[in-house]
C-alpha positions in Angstrom: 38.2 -25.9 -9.9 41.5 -25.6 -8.8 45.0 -25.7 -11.0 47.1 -28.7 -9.6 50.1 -29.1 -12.0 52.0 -27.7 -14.9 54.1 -29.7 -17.1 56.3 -28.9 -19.8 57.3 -30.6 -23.1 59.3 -29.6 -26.1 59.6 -30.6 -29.9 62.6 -30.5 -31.9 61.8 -28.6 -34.7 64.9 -28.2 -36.7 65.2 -25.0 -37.3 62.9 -23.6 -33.6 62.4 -26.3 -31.0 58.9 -26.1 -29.6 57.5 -25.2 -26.1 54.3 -27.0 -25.0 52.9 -26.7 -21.5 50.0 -28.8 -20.1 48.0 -27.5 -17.0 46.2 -29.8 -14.8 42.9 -29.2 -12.5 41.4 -31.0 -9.9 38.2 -31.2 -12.1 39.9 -33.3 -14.6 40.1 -31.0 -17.1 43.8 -29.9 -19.1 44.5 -27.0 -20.9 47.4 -26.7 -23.5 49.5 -23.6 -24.3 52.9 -23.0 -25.9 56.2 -20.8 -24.6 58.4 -21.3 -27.9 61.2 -18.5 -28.7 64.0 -19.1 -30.4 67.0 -20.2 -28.8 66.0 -19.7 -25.4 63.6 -23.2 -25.4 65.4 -24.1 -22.3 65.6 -21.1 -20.3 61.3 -20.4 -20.6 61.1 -24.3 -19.7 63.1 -23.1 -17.0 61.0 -19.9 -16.2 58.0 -22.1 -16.1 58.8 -24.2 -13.6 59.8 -21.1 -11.6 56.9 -19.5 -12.0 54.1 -22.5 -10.9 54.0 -22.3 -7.6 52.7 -18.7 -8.2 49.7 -20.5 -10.0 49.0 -23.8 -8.5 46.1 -23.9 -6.3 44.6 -21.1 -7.9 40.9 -21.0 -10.1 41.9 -21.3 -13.7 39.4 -18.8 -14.4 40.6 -16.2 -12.6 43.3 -15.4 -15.7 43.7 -11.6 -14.6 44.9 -12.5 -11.0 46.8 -15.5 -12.1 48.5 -12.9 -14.5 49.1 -10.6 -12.4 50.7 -12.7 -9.6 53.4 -14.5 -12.5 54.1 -10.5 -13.6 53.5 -7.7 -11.2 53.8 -9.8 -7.9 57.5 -11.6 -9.2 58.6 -7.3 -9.2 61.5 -8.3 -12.1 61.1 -7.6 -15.7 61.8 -10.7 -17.7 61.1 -9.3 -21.1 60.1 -12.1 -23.8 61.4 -15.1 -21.8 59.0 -13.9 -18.7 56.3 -13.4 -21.1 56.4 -16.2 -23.1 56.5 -18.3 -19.5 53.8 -16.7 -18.7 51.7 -16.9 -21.7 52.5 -21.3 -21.8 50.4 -20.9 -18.8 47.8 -18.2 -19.3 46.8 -19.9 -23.2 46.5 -22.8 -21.2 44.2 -21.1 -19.0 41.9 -20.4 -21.7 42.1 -23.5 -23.4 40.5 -24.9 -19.8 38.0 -22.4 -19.5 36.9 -23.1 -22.9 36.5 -26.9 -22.3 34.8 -26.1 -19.3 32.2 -23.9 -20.5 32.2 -26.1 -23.8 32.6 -22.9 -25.9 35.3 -21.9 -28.5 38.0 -19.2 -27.0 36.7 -16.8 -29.5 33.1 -16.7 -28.0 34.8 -15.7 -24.5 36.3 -13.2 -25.7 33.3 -11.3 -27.5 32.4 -13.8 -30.1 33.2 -14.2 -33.5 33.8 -11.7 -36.0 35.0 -13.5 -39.0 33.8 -16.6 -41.0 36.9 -17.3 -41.9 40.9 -15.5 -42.1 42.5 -14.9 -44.7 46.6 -16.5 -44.0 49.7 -15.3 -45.4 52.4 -18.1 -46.3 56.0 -18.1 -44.4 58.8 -20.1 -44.4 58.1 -21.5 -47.9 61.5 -20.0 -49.7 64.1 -22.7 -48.1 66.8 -23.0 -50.3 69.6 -20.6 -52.2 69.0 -17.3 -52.0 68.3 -17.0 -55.7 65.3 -15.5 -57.5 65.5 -18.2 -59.6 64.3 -20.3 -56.1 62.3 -17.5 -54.2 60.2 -17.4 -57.7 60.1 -21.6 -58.0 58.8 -21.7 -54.6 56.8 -18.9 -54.6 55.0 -20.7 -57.7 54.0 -23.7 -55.2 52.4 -21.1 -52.6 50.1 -20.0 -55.1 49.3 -22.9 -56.3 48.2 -24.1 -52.5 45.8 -21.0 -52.7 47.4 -18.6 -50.6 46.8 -14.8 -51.8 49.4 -13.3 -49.6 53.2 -14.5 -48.9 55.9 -13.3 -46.6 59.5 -13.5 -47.4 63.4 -11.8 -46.4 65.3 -11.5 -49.4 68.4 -9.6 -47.7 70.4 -12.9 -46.6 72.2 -12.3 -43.6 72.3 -8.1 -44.0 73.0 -6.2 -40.8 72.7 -2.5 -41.0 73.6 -1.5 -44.8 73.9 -3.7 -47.4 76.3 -3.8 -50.0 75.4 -2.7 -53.9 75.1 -6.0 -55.1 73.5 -7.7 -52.1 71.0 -4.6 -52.5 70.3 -5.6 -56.2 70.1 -9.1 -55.4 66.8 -8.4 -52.9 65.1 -6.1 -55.6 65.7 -9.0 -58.0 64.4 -11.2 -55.4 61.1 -8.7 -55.0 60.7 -8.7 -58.7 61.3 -12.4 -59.6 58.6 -13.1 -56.6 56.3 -10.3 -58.4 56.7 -11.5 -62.1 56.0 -15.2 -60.9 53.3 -14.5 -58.8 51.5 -11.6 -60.7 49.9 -8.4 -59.4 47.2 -9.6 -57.2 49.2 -12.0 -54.5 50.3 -9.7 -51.6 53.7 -9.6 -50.8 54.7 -9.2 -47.4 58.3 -7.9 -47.0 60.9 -9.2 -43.8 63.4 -7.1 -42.4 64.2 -8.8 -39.4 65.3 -5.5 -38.2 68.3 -5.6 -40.4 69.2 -1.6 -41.3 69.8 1.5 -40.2 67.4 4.5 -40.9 69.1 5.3 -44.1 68.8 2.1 -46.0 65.5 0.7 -45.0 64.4 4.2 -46.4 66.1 3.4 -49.6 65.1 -0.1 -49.7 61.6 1.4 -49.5 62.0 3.3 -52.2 63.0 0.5 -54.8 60.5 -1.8 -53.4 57.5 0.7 -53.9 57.4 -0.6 -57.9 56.5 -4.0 -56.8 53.5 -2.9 -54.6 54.5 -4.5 -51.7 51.8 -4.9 -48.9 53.9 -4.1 -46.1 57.5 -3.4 -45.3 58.2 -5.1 -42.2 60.4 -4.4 -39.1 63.3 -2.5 -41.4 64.5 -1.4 -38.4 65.3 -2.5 -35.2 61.6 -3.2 -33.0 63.0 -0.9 -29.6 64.2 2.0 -31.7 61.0 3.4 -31.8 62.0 6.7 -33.0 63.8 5.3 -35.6 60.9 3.1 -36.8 58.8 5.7 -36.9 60.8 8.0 -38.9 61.0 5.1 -41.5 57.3 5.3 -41.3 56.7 9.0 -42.5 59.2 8.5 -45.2 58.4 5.1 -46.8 56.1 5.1 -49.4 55.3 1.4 -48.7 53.5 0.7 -45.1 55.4 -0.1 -42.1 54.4 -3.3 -39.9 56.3 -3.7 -36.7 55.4 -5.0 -33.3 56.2 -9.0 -33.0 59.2 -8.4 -31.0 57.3 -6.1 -28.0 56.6 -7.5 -24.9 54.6 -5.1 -23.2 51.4 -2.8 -23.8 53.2 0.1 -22.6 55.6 -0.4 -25.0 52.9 -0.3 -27.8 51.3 2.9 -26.5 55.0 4.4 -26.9 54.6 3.2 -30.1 50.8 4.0 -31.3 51.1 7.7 -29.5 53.2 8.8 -32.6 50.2 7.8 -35.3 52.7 7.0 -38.1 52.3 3.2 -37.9 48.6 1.3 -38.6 50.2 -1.9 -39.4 50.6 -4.0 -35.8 51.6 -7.3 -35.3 51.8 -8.6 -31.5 53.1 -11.8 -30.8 51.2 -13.0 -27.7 53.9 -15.7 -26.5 55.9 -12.3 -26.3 53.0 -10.4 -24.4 52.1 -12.8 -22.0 49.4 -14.9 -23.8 45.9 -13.8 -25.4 44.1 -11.7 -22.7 47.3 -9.2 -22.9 46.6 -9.5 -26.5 43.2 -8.5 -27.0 44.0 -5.5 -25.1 46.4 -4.4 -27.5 44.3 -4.9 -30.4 42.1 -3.0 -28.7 44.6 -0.2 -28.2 44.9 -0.3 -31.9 42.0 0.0 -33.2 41.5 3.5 -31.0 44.4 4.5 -32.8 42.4 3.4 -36.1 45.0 0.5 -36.6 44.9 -2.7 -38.1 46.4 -6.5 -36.2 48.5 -9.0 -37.9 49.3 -10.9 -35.2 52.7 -12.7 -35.5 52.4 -16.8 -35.3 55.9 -17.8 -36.1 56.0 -20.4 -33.5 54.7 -23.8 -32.7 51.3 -25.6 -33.5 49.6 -24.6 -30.6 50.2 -21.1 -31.2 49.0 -20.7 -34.6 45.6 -22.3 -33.1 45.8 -19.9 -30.3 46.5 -16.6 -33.1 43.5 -18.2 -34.9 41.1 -18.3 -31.7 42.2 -14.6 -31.0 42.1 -13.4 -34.6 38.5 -14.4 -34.6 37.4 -12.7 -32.6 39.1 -9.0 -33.4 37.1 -6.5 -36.0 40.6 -4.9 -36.7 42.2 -8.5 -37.7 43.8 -7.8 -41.5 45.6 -11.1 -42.0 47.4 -14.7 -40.1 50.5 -15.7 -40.1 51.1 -18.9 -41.2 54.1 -21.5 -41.5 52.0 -24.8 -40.4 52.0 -25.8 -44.0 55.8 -25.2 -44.3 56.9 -27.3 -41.4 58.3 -30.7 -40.7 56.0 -33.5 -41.9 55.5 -34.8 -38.4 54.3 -31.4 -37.1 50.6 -32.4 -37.5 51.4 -35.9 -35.4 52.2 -34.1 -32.5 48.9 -32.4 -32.4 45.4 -33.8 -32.3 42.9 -31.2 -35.2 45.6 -28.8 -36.2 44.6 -25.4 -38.1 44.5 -25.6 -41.8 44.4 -23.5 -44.5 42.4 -24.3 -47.1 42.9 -21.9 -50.4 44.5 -19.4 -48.2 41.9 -18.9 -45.7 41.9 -20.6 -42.1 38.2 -21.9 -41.3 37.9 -21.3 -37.6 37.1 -24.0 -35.0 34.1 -24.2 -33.3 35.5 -27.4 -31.1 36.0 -26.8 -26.9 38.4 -24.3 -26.1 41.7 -24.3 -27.9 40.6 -27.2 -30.0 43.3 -29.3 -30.0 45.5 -31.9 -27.6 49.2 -33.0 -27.4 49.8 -36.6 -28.4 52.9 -36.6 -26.1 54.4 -40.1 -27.6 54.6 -38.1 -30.9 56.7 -35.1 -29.4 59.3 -37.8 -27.4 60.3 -38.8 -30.9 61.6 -35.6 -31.8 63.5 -34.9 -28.8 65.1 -31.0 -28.1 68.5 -30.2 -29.7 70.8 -27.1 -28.6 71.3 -26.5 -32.0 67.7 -25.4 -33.2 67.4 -22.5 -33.9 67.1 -19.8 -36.9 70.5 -17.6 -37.3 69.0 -15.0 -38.8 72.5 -13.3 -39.4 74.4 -16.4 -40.8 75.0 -16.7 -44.4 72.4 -19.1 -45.7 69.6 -18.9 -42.7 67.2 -19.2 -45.5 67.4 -22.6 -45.9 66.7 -23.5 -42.5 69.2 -26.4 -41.9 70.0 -27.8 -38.6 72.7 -25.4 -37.3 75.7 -27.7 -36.3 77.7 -26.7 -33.3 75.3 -24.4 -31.6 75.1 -22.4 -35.0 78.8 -20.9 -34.4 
């Protein structure tokens, strides 16, 4: 079997447009993978295209070599755009390999080691940054079943935050917390907002609310910065979405004061990369959250992976919390059914691209999430570029 073509297609989610690659064979058999980040939709489309010539022609199953000739062999270092290029192409890879031994990703890659996974909610508190409407949507989570939810109650905070904007998130914390009671997990976003100083303060308040983890507070590439938040927090530290190498997570692990890690394999260059970091993990006695803050295909590909890890704690989802139309443009997306994700057993990824449903929702420049705008939260088209 031989790869003969790579195409690319993308979905205008309004607040993250959507990368989607298809890779063709000669045996008839496509794989699909996904290259979403951010604002950058264009320039990974871009870096795909670049990059095929380095893969067509070559066995689809030889994912190592193929990896190693759209990484080592290009001799740059594209960081997260270069990854998630490569990762469009090696999910793809798998998906391929699965349909052609007719098996499930998860039972290539040691079997399965869960019935099912448990899913944390994201992307369900759209609206004014209130508790009043963090605790009215936090209401319908629980009521869909989920037992864990992820939210950012610091607005558009960068560095310190001002006294009341400090009160505001506890509030925020606490309204969730009353609402929810004392058995839902609460995941808490930083989007590696502060400095040293406040995320260790922030800590401190939040402890009373029993948060499950404390997420990036910090910035993901200040290492020593996010592990001295570690050893001083009294709630755990999860960090890891935003690395784009395995080197960069032994930096990381080497200083034992994190056990919370959350790769995100369109940042690492797809699932292999992946569960070699998990595996780094668990010899440091760690425990994977992958990050799935992306597109369909993505949170099928976390779910395939996650299966198949004995150090997976919990999945990210936001599938629920999407545009209606997101489950048109995909045949057998996940679902979560009272918060847990039952795991295909279907070919491969388990899923297609029904293309005529991602041409009606065309790219747009202004897609993205401005995590440092006033009002981000509600996830509105950004007009003019989001400037």
């Amino acid at each position: 079997m031989r790869i003969t073509a790579i195409d690319t297609y993308i979905a205008g989610n309004p607040w993250k447009n959507w990368l989607f690659a298809k890779v063709s064979t000669d045996e008839g058999i496509h794989g699909i993978g996904e290259g979403t980040l951010n604002y950058f939709t264009k320039t990974v489309e871009a870096a795909i295209h670049e990059l095929k010539p380095m893969a067509i022609g070559m066995d689809p199953f030889q994912i190592e070599t193929i990896t190693q000739r759209l990484t080592r062999d290009i001799y740059s270092e594209g960081g997260q755009i270069h990854m998630c290029a490569v990762s469009a192409i090696e999910i793809a890879l798998w998906d391929i390999i699965g349909k052609a031994c007719n098996q499930p990703i998860y039972n290539l890659m040691g079997g399965r080691c869960h019935e099912k996974l448990r899913a944390y909610a994201n992307g369900w508190y759209r609206g004014p940054r209130t508790p009043e409407n963090f605790a009215e949507n936090a209401k319908k989570v629980v009521a869909k079943g989920y037992t864990a939810m992820k939210f950012d109650p610091f607005g558009n905070a960068w560095r310190q935050l001002n006294r009341y904007d400090f009160d505001l998130s506890l509030d925020i914390i606490r309204a969730v917390r009353s609402t929810v009671g004392p058995h839902v997990d609460l995941l808490i976003e930083g989007h590696c907002r502060f400095d040293v100083a406040t995320a260790v303060q922030l800590a401190e308040k939040m402890y009373e609310f029993r948060p499950a983890w404390f997420e990036e507070p910090v910035h993901h590439l200040n290492i020593g910065a996010m592990v001295e938040v570690a050893r001083r927090s009294p709630v755990p530290i999860a960090t890891g979405e935003s690395l784009s190498s395995k080197q960069q997570f032994a930096d990381l692990l080497s200083h034992n004061a994190i056990s919370i890690l959350q790769p995100e394999p369109l940042n690492l260059g797809g699932l292999f990369a992946t569960r070699k970091i998990a595996d780094m993990v668990d010899a440091h006695y760690g425990s994977i959250a992958p990050h799935s803050a992306q597109g369909p295909v993505c949170s099928a590909a976390c779910a395939q992976l996650n299966a198949s890890l004995p150090n997976f704690m919990i999945h990210e989802i936001f599938d629920d919390f999407n545009e209606p139309w997101e489950k048109k443009i995909i045949t057998n997306p996940v679902e979560v059914i009272d918060g847990y994700i039952t795991i295909s057993d279907r070919p491969g990824l388990g899923l297609d691209l029904v293309i005529e449903e991602i041409e009606k929702v065309p790219y747009k420049a202004e897609n993205y999430l401005p995590l440092f705008k006033p009002g981000w939260e509600k996830r509105e088209r950004q007009s003019g570029g989001g400037h």
